[in-house]
N, C-alpha and C positions, 0 to 999 in steps of 0.2 A: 504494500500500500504506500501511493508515494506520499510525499508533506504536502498538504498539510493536512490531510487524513491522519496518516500515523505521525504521531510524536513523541518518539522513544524517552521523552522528557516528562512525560505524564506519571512516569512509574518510577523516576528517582526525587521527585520533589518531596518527599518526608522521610523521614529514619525509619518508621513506620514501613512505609511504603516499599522502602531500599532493602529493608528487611524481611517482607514477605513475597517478594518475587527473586531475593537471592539464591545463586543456585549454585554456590560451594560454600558452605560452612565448617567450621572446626569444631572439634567435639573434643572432651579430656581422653576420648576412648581413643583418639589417633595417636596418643604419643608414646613414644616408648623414652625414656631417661636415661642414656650413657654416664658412668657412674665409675674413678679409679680406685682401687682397692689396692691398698700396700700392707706390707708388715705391722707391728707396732701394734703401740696405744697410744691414744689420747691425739695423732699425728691429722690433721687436717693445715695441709702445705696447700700453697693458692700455686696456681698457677699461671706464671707471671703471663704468656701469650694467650689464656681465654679467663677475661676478668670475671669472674665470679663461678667459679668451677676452683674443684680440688683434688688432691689426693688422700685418699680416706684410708686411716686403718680402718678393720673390721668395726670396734663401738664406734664410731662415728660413720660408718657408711650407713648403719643399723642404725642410726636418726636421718639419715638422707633419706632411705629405705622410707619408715616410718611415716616423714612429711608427704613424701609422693602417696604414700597407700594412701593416706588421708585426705589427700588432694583429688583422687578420684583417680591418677594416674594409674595405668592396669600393670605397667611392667618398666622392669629397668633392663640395661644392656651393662653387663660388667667386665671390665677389663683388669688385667690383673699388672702389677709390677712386681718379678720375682726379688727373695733376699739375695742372691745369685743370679749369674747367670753365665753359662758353656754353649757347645757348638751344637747341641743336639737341644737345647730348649730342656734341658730334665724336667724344669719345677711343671713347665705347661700339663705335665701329664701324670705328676707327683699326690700322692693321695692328700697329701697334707699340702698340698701348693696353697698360694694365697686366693685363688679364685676357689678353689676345691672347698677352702675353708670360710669363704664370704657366702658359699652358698647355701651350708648347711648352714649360720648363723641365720642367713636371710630366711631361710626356710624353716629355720624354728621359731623364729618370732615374728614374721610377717607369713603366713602362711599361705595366705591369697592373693599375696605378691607376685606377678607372675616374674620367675628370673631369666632371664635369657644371657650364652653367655657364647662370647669374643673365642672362637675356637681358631689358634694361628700361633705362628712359635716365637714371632719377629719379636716382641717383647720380652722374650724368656733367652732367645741365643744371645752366644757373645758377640757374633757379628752380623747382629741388624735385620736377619733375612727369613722370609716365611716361610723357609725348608731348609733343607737339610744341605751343606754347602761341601761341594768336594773339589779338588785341585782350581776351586776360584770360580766355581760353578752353579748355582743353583742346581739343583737335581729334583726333577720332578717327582718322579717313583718311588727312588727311597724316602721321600717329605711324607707318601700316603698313609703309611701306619704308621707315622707320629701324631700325624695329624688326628686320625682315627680314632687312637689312643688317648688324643686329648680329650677328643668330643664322649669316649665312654668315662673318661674318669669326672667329668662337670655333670652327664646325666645320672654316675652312680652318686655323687654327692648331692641329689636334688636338682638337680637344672632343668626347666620347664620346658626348656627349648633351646636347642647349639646353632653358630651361626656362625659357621664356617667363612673364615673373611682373606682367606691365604691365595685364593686363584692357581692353584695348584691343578692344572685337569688330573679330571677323575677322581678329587676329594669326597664329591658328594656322595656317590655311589659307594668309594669306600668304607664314609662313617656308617652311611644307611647301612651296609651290611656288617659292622663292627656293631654298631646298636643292636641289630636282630640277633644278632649270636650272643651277646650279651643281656637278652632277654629283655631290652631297652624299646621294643616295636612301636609305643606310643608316643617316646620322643620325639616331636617334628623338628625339623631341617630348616633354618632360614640363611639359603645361600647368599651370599655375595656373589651373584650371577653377569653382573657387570658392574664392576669394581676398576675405574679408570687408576693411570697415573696419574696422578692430579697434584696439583703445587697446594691444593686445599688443603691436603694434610697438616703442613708443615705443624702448625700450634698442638695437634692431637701427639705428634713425635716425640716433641720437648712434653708434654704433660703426660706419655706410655715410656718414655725413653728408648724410644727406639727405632732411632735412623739407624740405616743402614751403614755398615762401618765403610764398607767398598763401594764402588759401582752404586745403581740405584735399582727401581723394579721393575723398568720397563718390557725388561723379557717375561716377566708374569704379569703382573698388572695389564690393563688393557690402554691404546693407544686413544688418546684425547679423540682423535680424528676420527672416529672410525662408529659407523652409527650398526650396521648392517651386522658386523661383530660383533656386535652386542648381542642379536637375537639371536643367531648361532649357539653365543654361550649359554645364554637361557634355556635355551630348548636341551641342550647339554645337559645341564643342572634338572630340568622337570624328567628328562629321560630316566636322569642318575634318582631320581627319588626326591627333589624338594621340593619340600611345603609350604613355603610362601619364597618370593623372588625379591631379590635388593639391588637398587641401582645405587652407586655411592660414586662421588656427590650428589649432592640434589638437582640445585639451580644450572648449574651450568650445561645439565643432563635431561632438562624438563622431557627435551623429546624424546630422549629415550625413556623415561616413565611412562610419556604417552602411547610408543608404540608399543610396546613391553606392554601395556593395560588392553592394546586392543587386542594383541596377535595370544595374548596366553590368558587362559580361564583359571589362574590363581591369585592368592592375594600378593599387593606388589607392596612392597615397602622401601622407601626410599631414605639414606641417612644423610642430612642435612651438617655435614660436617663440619670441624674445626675451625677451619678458613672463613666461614661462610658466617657460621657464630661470631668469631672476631672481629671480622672486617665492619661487623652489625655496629657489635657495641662500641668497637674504637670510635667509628664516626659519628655514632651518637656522642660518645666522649667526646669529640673536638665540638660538636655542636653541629655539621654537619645534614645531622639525623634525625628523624623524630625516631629513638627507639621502638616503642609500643607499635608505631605504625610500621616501620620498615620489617618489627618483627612476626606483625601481623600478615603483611603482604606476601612476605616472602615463605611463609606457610602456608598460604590459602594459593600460593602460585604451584605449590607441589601436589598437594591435593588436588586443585585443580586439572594438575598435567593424568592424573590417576590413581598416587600413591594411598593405597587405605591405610598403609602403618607409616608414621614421619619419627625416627627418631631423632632427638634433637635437643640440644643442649637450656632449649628454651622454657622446655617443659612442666619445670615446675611455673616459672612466670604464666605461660598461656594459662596453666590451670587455674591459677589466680585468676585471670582476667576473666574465665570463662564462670567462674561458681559464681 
């Protein structure tokens, strides 16, 4: 209908108005909470590159926990910082590792917490890499039953859900079958299915400790450029058995959310990463920014593109804003 019949201005003149013919919304049930767990007591270190994020020992993750359960938030994402760490990643797959042991705390006292947990070695080795590294190598193959190995040791200690973030082909198929053998069949799978190289990381590295000591992760990680490679890996990943799909970064990635939402019938989840949380708040720091809105928009832009699950560093804020 051409103007001045139709006036697309009819239906944004009230908040009211704006608000009943909106057609993406945020809800506390989208978000998931990334969340670092270290050694210790009483340790809650800030971390200087993402301003209001920390490193939690166990009691003090256990009140991070806590506020999110209360806030409506449904699940956190945990990553772990070993007391150690060698070439083979030991603590990642250690009964008593630090993530092994946040999960049975989370799971004794938040119990409907749901936990999901960061299954990858690059945190745990001594040099930086999400596998297993021979004569200056990544090694695909021998990475898969470490990898595997992690993912049974977070499910036996309570983990609701593993989430394989290493891009190792053929991980996914291996955990799924390391879970079934270990009697595990109910644990679902949230791949990192398309996991770029992205400079976004950079803030999550200094706050996980762990860059890469050599070389970088181009040869696993996936190329910035490259849209079409993406669903390849997907489809990869739902062959290998996973239960919902992760595109990480977010923003810089919307169209691969989009497509990834049209081309697959499962739930997509997208992590709204390090870079993307910083870059927020710093320019709201300088002034810049209107925080609230920039952090508004640029969640309803993920959502938008398809994602049902956004983990994000924002999370406990948006649940604020939304209760």
């Amino acid at each position: 209908m051409p103007f001045p019949v139709y006036r697309p201005r009819r239906l944004r003149e009230s908040p009211l108005m704006r608000s009943m013919v909106r057609e993406t919304s945020l809800r506390i049930d989208d978000f998931v909470y990334p969340l670092f767990a270290v050694h210790g007591r009483g340790v809650r270190e800030p971390i200087s590159s993402m301003p209001g994020q920390y490193r939690l020992s166990i009691d003090e993750l256990l009140k991070e926990c806590k506020d999110a359960a209360s806030m409506g938030i449904p699940a956190v994402l945990l990553f772990g910082l070993p007391r150690d760490k060698d070439p083979r990643g030991t603590e990642a797959y250690a009964e008593d590792g630090i993530i092994q042991q946040a999960v049975r705390a989370v799971k004794d006292t938040i119990p409907d917490l749901l936990v999901i947990t960061d299954v990858c070695l690059c945190e745990y080795t001594s040099h930086g890499h999400c596998g297993v590294v021979e004569d200056g190598m990544v090694k695909n193959d021998p990475s898969l039953e470490l990898i595997a190995r992690t993912a049974v040791s977070h499910a036996e200690a309570g983990a609701d859900m593993v989430a394989p973030s290493d891009m190792m082909d053929g991980r996914v198929g291996a955990i799924r079958e390391a879970l079934d053998e270990a009697s595990l069949v109910e644990t679902p799978i949230m791949a990192y299915s398309a996991k770029y190289a992205s400079c976004f990381y950079g803030p999550f590295r200094e706050a996980a400790q762990s860059t890469p000591q050599f070389g970088d992760r181009r040869s696993y990680q996936m190329d910035p450029a490259n849209g079409l490679e993406a669903m390849r890996e997907i489809a990869l990943d739902v062959e290998e058995g996973a239960d919902i799909i992760l595109v990480k970064p977010a923003m810089p990635y919307l169209d691969i959310i989009q497509r990834a939402r049209q081309e697959f019938n499962l739930p997509i989840a997208a992590y709204q990463v390090s870079g993307e949380y910083s870059m927020i708040v710093a320019a709201a720091r300088n002034g810049w920014l209107d925080l609230d809105g920039a952090m508004v928009e640029s969640l309803t832009s993920i959502k938008r593109a398809g994602a049902d699950l956004i983990i994000t560093y924002f999370a406990k804020t948006m649940a604020k804003r939304l209760s």
